[in-house]
BATORVO-211889 format. One record per residue (C-alpha): x, y, z. Coordinates in steps of 0.25 Angstrom, whole numbers, padded with zeros to 4 digits, always signed. Example, Ala and Ser with C-alpha at 12.3 -4.5 7.8 and 13.67 -1.06 7.14 Angstrom:
2
+0049-0018+0031+0055-0004+0029
END
This chain:
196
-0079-0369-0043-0076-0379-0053-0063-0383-0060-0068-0377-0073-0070-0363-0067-0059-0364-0058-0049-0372-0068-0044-0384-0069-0035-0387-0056-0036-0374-0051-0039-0376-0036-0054-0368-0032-0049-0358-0023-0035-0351-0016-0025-0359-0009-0022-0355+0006-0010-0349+0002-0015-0340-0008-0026-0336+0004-0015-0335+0010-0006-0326+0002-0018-0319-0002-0028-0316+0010-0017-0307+0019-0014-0297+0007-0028-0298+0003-0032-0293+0018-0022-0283+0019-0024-0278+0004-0041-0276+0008-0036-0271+0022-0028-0259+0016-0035-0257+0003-0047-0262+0003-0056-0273-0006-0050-0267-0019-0035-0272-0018-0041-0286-0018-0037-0288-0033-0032-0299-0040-0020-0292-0044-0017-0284-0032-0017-0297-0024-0009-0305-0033+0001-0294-0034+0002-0295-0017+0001-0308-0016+0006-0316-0029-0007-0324-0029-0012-0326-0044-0024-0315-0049-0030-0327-0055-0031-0334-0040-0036-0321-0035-0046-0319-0045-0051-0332-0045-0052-0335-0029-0057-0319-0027-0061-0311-0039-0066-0299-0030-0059-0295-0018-0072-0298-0012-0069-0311-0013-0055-0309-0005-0063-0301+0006-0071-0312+0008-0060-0322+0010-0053-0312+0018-0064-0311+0027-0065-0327+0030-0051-0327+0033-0053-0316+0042-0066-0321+0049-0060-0337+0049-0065-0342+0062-0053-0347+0069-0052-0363+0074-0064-0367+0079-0065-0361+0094-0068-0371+0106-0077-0363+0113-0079-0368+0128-0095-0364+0129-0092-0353+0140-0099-0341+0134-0085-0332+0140-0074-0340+0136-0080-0343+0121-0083-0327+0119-0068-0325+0125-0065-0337+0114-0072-0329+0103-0067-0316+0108-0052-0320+0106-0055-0325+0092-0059-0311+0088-0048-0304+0094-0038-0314+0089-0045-0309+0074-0044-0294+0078-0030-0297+0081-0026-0306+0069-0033-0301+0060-0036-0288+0053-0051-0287+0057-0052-0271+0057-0046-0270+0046-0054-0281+0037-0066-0278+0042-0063-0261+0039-0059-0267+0025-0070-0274+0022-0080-0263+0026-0073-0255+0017-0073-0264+0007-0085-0269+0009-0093-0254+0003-0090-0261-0009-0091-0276-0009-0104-0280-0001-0099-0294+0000-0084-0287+0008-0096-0279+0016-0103-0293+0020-0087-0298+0022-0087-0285+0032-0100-0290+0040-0093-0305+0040-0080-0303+0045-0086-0297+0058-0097-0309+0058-0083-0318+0056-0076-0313+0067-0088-0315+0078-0090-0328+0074-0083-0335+0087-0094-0325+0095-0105-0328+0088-0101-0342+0090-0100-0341+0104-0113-0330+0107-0121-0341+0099-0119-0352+0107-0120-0344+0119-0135-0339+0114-0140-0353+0110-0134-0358+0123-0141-0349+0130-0130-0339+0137-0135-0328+0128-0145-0322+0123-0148-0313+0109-0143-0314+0096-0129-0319+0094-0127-0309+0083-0131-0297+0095-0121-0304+0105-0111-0306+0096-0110-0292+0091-0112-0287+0106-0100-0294+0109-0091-0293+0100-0097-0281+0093-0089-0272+0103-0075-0279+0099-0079-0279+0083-0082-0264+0085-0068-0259+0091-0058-0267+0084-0065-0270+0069-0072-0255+0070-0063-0247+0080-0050-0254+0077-0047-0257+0093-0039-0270+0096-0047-0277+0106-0040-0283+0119-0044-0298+0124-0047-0291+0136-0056-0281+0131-0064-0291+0122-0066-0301+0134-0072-0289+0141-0083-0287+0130-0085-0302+0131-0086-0302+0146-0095-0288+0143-0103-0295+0133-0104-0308+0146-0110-0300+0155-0120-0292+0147-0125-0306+0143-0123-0314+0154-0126-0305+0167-0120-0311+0181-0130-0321+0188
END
């Protein structure tokens, strides 16, 4: 955007703190009420950041969902994966369950579905945040496959994995133990990797 759109001196997008002060009310307003309390003036009213800022960085709410949505979907620091099939999918296993944990996975997603009936680019949002969180597997299953450890479509293997685990805490609303996501990895190991 240039300075004569934008204004002069004005700074072309948010500062981290107004993110800041702004994302968590925002998630928790379209958590509870959906894509329609995402106003300018319903969030300057909880949050004290200016209307103007608001409208200028996200004119629809939209706009917020989707920042939302790459907060929620930020891969984390770059994983060292040890190039053992096991301890990488245990790896990418851990970063979901650590999302599901600490963050409000069930309840964004539900949002965004709810939303997304009447906004087709929240219902896109809907389909990425699920794409987002696999990632670490996707990264793992597709470096197994071009190496050789596996066979199909990555896309196949990763929802045959992880699909199970997606299904009962995003869909069911089940927490999922450590323990009963390293069995669906061991599960989905032996299907795809019989004994010699």
């Amino acid at each position: 955007m240039d300075a004569q759109v934008r204004g002069v001196g004005r700074p072309p997008g948010p500062h981290d703190d107004t993110l800041a002060k702004l994302l968590p009310v925002a998630l928790r307003l379209f958590i509870e009420e959906g894509g329609a309390a995402l106003t300018p003036t319903r969030l300057h009213k909880e949050t004290g950041v200016g209307r103007a800022t608001i409208y200028r960085n996200w004119p629809e709410p939209a706009d917020l969902v989707e920042v939302m949505l790459g907060f929620a979907t930020e891969q984390p620091a770059p994983e060292r994966f040890a190039g053992d099939l096991e301890a990488d999918l245990f790896m990418a296993l851990d970063v979901l369950l650590d999302r599901f944990e600490h963050r409000p996975a069930r309840a964004f997603f539900a949002a965004c579905i709810e939303y997304g009936r009447h906004s087709e680019r929240v219902a896109a949002a809907a389909e990425a945040f699920i794409a987002g969180i696999l990632g670490p597997f996707r990264t793992v299953l597709k470096r197994a496959v071009d190496d050789g450890a596996l066979t199909g479509s990555v896309d196949d293997l990763v929802s045959e994995l992880a699909g199970p685990l997606i299904l009962e805490h995003v869909v069911m609303g089940k927490d999922i133990s450590r323990r009963r996501g390293r069995a669906v990895v061991r599960r989905f190991l032996d299907h795809h990797q019989p004994t010699q």
